[in-house]
N, C-alpha and C positions, 0 to 999 in steps of 0.2 A: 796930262789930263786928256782923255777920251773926247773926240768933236761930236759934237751932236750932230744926228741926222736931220738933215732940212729938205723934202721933196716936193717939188712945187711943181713938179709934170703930171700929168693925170693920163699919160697913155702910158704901157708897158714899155718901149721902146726909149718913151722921154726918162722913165725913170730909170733907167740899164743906166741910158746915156747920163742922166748924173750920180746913180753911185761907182761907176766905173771908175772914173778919177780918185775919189775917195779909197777905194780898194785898193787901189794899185798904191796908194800914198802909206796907208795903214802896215799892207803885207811890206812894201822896198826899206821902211822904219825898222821892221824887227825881221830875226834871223830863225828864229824858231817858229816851226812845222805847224804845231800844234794852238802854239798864239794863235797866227795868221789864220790859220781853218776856222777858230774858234770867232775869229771876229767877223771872216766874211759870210759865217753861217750868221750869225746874229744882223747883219747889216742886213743880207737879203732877207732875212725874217723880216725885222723893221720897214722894210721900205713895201713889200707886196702884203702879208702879213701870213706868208702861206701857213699850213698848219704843220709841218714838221722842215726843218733845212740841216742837213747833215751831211758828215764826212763818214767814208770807210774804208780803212787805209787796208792794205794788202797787207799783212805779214803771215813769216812762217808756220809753219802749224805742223804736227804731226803727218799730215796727208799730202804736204806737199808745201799749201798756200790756201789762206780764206782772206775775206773779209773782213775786217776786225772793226768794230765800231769806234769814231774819233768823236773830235768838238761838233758838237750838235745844238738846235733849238726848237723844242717842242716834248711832247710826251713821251712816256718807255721807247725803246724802241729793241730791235731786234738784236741780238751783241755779233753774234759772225754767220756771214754767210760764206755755202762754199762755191765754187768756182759755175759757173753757168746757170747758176740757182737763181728764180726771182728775177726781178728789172736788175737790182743791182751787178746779179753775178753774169748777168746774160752780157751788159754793157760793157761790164770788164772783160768777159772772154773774147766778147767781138771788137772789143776795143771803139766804137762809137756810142754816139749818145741814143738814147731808147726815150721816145715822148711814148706814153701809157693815157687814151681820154679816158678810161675806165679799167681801172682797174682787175674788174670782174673777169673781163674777157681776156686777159693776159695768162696763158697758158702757164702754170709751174708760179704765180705770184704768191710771194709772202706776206701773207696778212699780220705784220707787227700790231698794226692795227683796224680795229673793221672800220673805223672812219674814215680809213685816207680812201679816196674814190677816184682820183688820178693823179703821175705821177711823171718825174722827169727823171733820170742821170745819166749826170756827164762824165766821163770816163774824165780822170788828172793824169797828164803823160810828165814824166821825167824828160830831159833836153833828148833821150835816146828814143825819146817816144815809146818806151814801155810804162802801159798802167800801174802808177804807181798810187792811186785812190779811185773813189769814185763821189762826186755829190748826187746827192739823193734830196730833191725836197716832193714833198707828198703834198696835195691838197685834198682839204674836206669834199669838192665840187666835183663834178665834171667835168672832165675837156677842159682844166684850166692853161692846160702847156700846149704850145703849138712854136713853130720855124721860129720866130721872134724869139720864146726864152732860149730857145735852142744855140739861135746864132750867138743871141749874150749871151749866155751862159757858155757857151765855149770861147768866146773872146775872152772875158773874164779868167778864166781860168789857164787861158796859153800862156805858158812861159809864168806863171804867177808863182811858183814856187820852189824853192831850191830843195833839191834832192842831196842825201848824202850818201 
């Protein structure tokens, strides 16, 4: 049975600091990829309530390698991007994380949707540290991401997932 989320921090920081335990309990429980995406996008959803939180996993392609969309929550979204394309493909190629406060002004941004107004991803390294995903959550606002999701949202995600 699924634990319910219970957040009782009211800063950014306070709230990392308690779903980080819970993630790290959820993903070490099960072995598959695609579970564990599935649930840490839903958890960070719940807990900030940004307006999109998603995976998008690197697979093969015709041209080499794109971005292929995984477990997501929130509205359509875009299905592949390719390699330096967007926040996504830019994070992946440079391999760090990219904070976007407006969206507008991000040279080559893919508008999946005309709402999202600022955006964050963090590159997912395999143990070799080659990007093997990227998360991507978007918000309706301005300037909602800054050092804070940055720093959690890359703890979060070290070493979180077994590559095969």
């Amino acid at each position: 049975m699924a634990e319910q989320l219970l957040i009782t921090a009211t800063d950014k920081s306070g709230i990392y600091a308690q779903i980080l335990p819970q993630i790290k309990s959820v993903v070490s429980a099960e072995t598959d990829l695609i579970a564990n995406m599935a649930n840490v996008s839903a958890i960070l959803k719940e807990a900030f309530g940004f307006w999109w939180v998603g995976f998008y996993i690197v697979k093969p392609s015709e041209a080499g390698e794109e971005l292929v969309l995984g477990p997501f929550q929130g509205p359509l979204a875009c299905t592949r991007i390719k390699k330096g394309r967007g926040v996504c493909g830019t994070a992946w190629e440079k391999g760090e994380t990219i904070v976007v406060p407006d969206v507008e002004q991000f040279p080559g941004h893919i508008a999946c949707s005309s709402l999202s107004r600022s955006e964050i991803v963090v590159p997912v390294f395999a143990p070799d540290r080659v990007v093997k995903a990227v998360l991507d959550i978007d918000s309706e606002h301005l300037a909602t991401f800054d050092a804070t999701d940055k720093e959690w949202l890359e703890k979060i995600l070290d070493n979180l997932f077994t590559w095969n």
